[in-house]
C-alpha positions in Angstrom: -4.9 -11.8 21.8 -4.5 -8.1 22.7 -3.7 -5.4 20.7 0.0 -5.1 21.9 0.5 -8.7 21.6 -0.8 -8.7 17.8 1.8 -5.8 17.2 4.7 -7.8 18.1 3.5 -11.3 17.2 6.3 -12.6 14.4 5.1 -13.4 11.0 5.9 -16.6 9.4 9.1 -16.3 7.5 8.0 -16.6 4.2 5.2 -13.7 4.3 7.8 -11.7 5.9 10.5 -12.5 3.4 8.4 -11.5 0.4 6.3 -8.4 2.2 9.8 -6.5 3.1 11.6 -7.4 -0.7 8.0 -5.7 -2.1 9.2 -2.7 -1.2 12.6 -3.0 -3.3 10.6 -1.9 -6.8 9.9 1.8 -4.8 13.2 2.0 -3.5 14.9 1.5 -7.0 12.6 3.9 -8.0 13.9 6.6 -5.5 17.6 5.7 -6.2 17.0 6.1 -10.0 15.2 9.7 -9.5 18.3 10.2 -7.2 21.1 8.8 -8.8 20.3 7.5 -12.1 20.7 10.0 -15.4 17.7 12.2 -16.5 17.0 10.2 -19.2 15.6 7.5 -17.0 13.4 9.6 -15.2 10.3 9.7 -16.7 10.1 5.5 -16.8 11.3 5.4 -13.6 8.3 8.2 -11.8 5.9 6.0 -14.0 7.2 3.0 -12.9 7.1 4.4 -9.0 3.5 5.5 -9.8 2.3 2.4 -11.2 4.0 0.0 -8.0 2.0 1.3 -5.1 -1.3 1.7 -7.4 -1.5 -1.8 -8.1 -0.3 -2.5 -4.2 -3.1 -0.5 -3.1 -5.5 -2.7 -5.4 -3.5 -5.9 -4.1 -4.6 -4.2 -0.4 -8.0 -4.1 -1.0 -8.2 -7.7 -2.6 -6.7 -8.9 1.0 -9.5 -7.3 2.9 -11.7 -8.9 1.1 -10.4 -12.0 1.2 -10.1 -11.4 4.6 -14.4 -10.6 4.6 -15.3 -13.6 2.6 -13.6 -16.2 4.4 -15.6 -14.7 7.6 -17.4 -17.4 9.6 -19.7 -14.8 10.0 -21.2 -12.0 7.9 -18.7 -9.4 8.2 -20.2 -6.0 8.5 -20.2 -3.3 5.2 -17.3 -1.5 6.2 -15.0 -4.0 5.4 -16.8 -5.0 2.0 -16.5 -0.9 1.1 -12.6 -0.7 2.4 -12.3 -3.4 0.4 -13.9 -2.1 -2.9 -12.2 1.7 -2.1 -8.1 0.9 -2.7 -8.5 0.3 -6.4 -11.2 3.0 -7.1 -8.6 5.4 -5.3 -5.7 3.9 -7.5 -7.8 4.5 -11.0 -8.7 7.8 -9.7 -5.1 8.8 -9.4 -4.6 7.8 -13.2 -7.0 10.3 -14.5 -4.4 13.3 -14.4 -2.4 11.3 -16.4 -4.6 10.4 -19.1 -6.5 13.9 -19.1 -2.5 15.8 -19.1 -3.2 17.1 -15.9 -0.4 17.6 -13.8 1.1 14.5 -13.0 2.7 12.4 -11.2 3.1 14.2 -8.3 -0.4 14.9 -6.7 -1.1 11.2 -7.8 2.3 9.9 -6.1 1.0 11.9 -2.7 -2.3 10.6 -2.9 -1.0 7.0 -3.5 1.5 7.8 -0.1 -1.0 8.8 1.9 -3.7 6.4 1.1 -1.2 3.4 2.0 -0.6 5.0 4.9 -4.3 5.7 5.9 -4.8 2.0 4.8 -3.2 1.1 8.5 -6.4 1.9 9.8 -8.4 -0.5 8.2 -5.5 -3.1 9.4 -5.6 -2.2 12.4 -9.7 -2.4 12.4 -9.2 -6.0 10.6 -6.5 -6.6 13.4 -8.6 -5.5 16.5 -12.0 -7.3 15.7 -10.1 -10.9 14.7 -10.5 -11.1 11.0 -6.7 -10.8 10.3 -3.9 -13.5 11.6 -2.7 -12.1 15.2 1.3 -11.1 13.2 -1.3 -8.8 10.9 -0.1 -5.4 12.2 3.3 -6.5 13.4 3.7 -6.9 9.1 1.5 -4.3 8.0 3.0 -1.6 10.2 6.5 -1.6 8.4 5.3 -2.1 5.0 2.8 0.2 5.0 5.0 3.4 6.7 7.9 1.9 4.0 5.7 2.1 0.8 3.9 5.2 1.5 6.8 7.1 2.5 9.0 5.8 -0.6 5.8 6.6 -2.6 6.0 10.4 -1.1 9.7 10.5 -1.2 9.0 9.7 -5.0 6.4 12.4 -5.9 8.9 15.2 -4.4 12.1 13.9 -5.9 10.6 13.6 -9.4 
């Protein structure tokens, strides 16, 4: 399958259903930091820090399920992507438990790593370790998450 055809191919229903209602935690977030009263600020930029940490980690626990059910050996890139999403996520919990400033450096780097993490989907995508809809899912939820996750580091 080609790489435009892997972009458009239609994930199965389910997948789909529960990938695009993943991103409802974030936007809460958001329309708390927007809307909601001052005094549910604070949970709420925690709250929108914690989400995409742990959906980084859940990103890198794909890829390598993706590696190890290889019928071949898959090469060390994907093992290290794999290992990298939750390293990255712990590393952007240190400012937090040193009192540095927080969350928003953390809430930028969290943004931007999801949507750097595309490129290791696309890589997965491209060399036939990830189903052919891979991208056509990954695309949206990706570009949703990290820009809710940036959106929530400048709001708050």
């Amino acid at each position: 399958m080609n790489r435009k055809s892997q972009a458009t191919a239609r994930p199965p229903a389910l997948p789909r259903l529960l990938g695009y209602a993943g991103l409802l935690p974030q936007a809460a977030v958001v329309a708390v930091l927007v809307l909601g009263p001052a005094r549910w600020h604070f949970s709420a930029l925690s709250l929108g820090y914690a989400y995409p940490a742990l959906i980084l980690s859940f990103l890198g626990g794909m890829w390598w399920g993706l590696a190890a059910r290889a019928a071949d050996e898959p090469p060390a890139w994907v093992w290290l992507a794999a290992v990298a999403p939750s390293l990255l996520a712990l590393a952007t919990a240190i400012p937090w438990a040193v009192g540095a400033t927080w969350p928003g450096p953390s809430l930028a780097a969290l943004g931007v790593s999801l949507l750097l993490s595309l490129l290791v989907d696309r890589r997965l995508a491209t060399t036939g370790r990830a189903p052919p809809w891979w991208m056509a899912l990954r695309n949206p939820l990706s570009i949703g998450l990290g820009i809710l996750t940036v959106a929530t580091g400048a709001i708050g």
